[in-house]
C-alpha positions as CSV (number, residue, x, y, z in Angstrom):
1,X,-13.6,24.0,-0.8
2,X,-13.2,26.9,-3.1
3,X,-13.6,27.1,-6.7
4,X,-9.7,28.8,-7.8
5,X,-6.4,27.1,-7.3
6,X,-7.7,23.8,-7.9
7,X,-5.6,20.8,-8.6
8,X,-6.8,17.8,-10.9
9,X,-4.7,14.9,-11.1
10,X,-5.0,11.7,-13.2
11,X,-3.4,8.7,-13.9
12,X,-1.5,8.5,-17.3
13,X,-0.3,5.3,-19.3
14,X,3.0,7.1,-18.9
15,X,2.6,8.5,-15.3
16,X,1.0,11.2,-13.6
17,X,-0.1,14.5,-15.3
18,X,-1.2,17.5,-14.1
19,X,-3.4,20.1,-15.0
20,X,-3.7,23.6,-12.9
21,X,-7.1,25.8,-12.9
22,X,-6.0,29.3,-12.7
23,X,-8.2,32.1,-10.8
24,X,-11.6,33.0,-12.3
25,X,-11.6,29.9,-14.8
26,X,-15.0,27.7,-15.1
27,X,-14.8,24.4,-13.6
28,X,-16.9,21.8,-15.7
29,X,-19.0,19.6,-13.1
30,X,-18.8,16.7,-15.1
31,X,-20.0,13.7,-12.6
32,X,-17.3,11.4,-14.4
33,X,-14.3,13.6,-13.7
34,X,-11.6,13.1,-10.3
35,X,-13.0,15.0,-7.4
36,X,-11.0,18.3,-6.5
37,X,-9.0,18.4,-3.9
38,X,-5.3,20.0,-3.1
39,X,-2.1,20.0,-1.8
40,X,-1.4,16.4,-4.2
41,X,1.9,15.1,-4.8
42,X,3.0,14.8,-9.1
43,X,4.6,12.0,-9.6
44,X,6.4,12.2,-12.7
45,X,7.4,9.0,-15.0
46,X,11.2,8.2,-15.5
47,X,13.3,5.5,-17.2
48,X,12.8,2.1,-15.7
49,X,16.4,0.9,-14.4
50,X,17.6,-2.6,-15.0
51,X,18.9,-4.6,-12.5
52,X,22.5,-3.4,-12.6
53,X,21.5,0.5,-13.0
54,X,19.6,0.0,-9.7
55,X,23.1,-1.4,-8.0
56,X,24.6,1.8,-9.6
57,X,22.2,4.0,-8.1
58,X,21.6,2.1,-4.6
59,X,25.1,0.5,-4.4
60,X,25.4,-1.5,-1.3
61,X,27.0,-1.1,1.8
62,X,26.5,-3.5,4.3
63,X,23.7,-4.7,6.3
64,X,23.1,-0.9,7.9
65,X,23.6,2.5,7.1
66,X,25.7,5.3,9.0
67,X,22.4,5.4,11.5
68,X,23.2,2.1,12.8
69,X,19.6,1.4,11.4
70,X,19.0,-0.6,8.3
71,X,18.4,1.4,5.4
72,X,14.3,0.9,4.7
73,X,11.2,2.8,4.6
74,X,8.1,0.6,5.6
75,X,4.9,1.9,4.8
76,X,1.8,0.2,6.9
77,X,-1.5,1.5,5.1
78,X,-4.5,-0.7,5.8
79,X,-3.8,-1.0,9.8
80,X,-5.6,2.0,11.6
81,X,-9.3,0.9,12.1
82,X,-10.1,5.1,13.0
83,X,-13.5,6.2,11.6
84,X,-13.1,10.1,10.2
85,X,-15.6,12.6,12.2
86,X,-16.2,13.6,8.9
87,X,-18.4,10.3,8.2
88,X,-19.2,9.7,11.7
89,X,-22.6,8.8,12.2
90,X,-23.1,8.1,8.0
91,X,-21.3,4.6,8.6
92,X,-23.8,0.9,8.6
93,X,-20.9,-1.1,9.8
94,X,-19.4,-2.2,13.2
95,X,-15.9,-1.4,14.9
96,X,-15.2,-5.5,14.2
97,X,-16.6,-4.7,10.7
98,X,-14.4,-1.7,10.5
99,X,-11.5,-3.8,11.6
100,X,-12.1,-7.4,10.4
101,X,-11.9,-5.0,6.8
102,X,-9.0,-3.2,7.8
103,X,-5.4,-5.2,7.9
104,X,-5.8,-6.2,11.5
105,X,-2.2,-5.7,13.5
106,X,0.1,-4.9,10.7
107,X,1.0,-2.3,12.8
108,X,2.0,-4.5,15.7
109,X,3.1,-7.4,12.8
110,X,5.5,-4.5,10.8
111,X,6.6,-2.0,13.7
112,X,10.1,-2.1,12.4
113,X,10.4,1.9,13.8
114,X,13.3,0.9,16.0
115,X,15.6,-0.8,13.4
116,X,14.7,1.0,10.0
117,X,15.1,4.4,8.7
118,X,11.7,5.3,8.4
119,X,8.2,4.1,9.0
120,X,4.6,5.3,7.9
121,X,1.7,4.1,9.1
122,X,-2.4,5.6,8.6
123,X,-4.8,5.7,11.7
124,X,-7.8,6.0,9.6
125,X,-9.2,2.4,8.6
126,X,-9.3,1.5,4.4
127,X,-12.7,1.6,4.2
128,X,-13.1,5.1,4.9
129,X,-9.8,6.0,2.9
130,X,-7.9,3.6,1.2
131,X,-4.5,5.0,0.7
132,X,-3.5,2.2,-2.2
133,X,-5.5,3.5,-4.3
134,X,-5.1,5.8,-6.8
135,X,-6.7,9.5,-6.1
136,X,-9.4,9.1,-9.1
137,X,-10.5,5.9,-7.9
138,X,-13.8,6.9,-6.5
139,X,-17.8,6.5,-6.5
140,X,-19.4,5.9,-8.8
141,X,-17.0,4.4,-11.2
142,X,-15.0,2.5,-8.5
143,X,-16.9,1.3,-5.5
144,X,-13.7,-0.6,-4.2
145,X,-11.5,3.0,-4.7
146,X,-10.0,5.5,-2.5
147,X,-13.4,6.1,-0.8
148,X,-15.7,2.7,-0.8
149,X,-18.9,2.4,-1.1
150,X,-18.6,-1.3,0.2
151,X,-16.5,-3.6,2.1
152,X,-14.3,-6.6,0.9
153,X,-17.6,-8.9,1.2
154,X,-20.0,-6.9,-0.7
155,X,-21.6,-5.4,2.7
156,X,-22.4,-1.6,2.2
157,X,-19.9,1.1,3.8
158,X,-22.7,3.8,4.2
159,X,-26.3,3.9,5.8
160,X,-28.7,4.5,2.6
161,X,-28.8,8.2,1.5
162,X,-26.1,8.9,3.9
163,X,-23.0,8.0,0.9
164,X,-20.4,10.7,0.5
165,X,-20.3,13.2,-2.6
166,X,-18.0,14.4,-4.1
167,X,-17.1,17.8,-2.2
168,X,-17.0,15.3,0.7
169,X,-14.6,12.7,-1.2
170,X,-12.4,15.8,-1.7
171,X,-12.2,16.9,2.0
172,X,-11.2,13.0,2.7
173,X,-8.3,13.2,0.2
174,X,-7.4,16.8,1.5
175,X,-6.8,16.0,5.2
176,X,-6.1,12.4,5.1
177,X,-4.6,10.7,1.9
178,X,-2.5,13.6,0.4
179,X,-0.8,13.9,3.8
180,X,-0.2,10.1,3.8
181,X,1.9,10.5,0.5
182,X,3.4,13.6,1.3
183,X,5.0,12.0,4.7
184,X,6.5,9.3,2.4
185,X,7.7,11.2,-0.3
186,X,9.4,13.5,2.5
187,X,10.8,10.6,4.6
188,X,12.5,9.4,1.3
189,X,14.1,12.7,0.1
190,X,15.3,13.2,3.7
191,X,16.8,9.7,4.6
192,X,19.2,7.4,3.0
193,X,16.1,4.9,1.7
194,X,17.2,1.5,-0.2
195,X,14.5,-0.2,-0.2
196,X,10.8,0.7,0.8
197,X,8.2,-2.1,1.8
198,X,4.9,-1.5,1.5
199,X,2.9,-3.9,4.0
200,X,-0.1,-5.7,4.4
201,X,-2.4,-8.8,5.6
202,X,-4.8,-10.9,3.6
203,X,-7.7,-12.9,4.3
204,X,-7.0,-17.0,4.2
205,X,-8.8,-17.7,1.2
206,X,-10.1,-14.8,-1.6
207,X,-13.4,-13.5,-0.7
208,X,-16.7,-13.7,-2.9
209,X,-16.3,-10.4,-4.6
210,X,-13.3,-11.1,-6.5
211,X,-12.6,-13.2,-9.2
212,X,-11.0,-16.0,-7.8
213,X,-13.8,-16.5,-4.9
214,X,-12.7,-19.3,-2.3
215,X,-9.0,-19.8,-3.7
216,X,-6.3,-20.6,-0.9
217,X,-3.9,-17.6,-0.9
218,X,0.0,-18.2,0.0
219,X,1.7,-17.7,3.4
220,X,2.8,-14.5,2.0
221,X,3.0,-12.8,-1.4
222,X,5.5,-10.4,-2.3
223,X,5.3,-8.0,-5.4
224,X,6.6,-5.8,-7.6
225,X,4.0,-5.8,-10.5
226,X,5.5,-8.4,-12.5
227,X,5.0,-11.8,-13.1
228,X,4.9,-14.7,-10.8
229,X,8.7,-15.4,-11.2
230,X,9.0,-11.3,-10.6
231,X,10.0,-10.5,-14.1
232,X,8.5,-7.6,-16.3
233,X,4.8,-8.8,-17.7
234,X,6.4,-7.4,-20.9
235,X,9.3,-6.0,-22.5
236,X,10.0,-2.9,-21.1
237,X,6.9,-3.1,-18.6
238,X,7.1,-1.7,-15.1
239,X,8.6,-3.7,-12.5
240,X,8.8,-1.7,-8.6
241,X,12.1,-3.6,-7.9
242,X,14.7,-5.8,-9.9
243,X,13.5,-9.4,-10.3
244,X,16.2,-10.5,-8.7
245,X,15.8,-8.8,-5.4
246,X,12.3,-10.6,-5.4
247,X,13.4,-13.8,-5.9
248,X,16.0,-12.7,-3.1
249,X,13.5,-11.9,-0.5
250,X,11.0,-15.1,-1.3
251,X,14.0,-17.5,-1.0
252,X,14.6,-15.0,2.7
253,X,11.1,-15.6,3.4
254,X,10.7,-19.6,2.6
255,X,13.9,-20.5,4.3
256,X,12.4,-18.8,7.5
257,X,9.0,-20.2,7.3
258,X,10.1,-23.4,5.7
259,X,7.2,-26.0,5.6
260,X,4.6,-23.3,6.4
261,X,2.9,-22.3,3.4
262,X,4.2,-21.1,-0.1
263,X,6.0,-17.6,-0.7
264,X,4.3,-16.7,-3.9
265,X,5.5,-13.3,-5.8
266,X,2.9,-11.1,-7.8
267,X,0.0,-14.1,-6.5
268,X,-2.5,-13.0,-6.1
269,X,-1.3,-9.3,-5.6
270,X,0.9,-7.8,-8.0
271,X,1.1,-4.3,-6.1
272,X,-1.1,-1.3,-5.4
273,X,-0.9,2.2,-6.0
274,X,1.6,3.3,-3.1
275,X,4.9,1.3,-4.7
276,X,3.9,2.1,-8.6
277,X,3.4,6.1,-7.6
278,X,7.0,6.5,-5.2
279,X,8.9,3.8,-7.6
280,X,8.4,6.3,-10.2
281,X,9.1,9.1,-8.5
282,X,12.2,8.8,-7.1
283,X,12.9,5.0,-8.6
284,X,14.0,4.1,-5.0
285,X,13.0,0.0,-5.2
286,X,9.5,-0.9,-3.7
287,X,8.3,-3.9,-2.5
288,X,4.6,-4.9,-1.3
289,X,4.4,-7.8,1.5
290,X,1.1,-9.2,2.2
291,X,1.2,-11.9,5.3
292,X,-1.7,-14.8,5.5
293,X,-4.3,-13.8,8.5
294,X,-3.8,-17.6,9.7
295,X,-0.1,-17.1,10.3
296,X,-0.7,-14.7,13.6
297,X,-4.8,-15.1,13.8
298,X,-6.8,-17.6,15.7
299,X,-9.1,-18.6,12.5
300,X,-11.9,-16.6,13.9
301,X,-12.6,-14.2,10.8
302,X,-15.6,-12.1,12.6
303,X,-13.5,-11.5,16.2
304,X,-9.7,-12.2,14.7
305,X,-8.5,-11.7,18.0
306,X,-4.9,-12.0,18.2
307,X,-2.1,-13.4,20.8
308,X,0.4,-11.1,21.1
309,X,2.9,-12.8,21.9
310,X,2.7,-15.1,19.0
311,X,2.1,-11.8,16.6
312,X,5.8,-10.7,18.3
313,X,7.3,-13.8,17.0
314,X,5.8,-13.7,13.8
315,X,7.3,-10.2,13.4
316,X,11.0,-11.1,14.6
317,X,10.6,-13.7,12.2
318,X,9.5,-11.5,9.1
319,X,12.5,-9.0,9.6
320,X,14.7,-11.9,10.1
321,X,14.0,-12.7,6.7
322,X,14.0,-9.1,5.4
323,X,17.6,-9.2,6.7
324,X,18.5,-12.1,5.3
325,X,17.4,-10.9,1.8
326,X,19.1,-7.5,2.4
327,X,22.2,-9.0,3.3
328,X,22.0,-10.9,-0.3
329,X,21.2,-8.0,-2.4
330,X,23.7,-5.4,-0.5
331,X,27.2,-7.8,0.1
């Protein structure tokens, strides 16, 4: 990658800023700063809407739009298990490592292409590029970022001496996480978006890297970056979608999985980087889904083979309550 023309984004209390290195100016190779790369998105901060400004901006109409298709954007992440040739042959894990770390058949679980608006999904697998994280989330002052340097267990991403730098880290961003964001941000300027979902899997019980090691996680936990009844975490604080329209889709959820599991909201995920950056940009309501394993798996965490039948049920099942909750929040 050149030296001129060079974008540098970071991540501001208030949003995103910007700044632009013209031709000819010095670039400071300060180890600490966010690797270069180009063609980002800016996404700027605006006002946070309460829960009746979001009616006035996304009044609703009915279950579905003009299309005939119901008005969401689903955005599937963490489900490609592709390796980039870029790392090829650097990598010390296996295709069931690579995939076992991945969100194994969200793609299958959230392939809502033929009754929604819009759908995005990411071939390359979240180790390699983790598309929920923020751009300046990278080695060595994240080793869980955009680009890991280890897996969900602790186990190493890279063969020793074989990590990627940081001209590397910028060709990952250039050719597969800015394009990621760019196809959202165009599918929502070009389609008549409600409600964007952004969805996930998680393992049955937390695993020993985080914090809360071994804890049970819900049947599903849905977010918005509040608190666990969906509300702001403080006054004024940033919220993806009104409160309401989370308690709306947990009640969807429980009613159809009743005397399954618990619907938790913002436990133990309160929402990654994809709803907070395309909430603020176009304030278009975002919601992040995360689905237990054990619901569609067959409790076998190194193989978590699948049967795909029961993974189509699970998935007529989860729009059924999307619907519902839609048909709340829009009447």
């Amino acid at each position: 990658m050149g030296d001129t023309q060079r974008i540098l984004y970071r991540f501001e209390r208030g949003g995103f800023s910007r700044s632009i290195l013209q031709d000819d100016m010095p670039i400071r190779r300060d180890p600490h700063t966010s690797p270069v790369v180009t063609n980002a998105l800016l996404y700027p901060a605006t006002p946070i809407l309460s829960g009746k400004e979001y009616e006035r901006r996304f009044p609703g109409g009915g279950e579905k739009g003009l299309s005939g298709r119901y008005p969401f954007l689903f955005s599937i992440p963490h489900g490609g298990v592709s390796v980039p040739p870029e790392v090829r042959g650097f990598v010390s894990l296996s295709r069931k490592d690579i995939a076992f770390n991945s969100d194994p058949h969200t793609r299958l679980l959230y392939g809502f292409d033929d009754v929604a608006e819009a759908l995005v999904d990411f071939e390359v697998s979240r180790v390699f590029v983790d598309a929920n994280r923020a751009p300046y989330e990278y080695p060595p002052r994240a080793q869980d970022g955009v680009v890991k340097m280890i897996t969900q267990d602790g186990t190493p991403v890279y063969r020793k001496g074989f990590a990627p730098g940081r001209e590397l880290i910028g060709v990952l961003l250039q050719r597969y996480y800015f394009p990621f964001h760019n196809r959202l941000a165009d599918l929502i300027d070009a389609h008549p978006i409600e409600v964007a979902f952004d969805c996930h899997s998680m393992l049955p019980h937390a695993p020993q890297t985080r914090m809360d090691a071994g804890r049970p996680r819900p049947l599903f936990c849905l977010s918005n970056r509040g608190d666990t009844t969906g509300q702001p975490l403080r006054k004024g604080g940033l919220v993806t979608c009104p409160p309401e329209w989370l308690s709306a889709l947990a009640r969807s959820f429980q009613a159809e999985f009743d005397g399954e599991g618990r619907v938790a909201m913002n436990d133990p995920f309160r929402g990654g980087f994809i709803s907070i950056a395309h909430h603020r940009r176009t304030q278009t309501p975002w919601i992040q889904i995360e689905v237990n394993r054990d619901l569609y798996g067959t409790g076998d965490p190194a193989a978590h083979q699948v049967d795909e039948t029961q993974v189509d049920e699970v998935r007529g099942r989860i729009f059924s309550a999307i619907a519902g909750f839609w048909e709340e929040v829009s009447g």
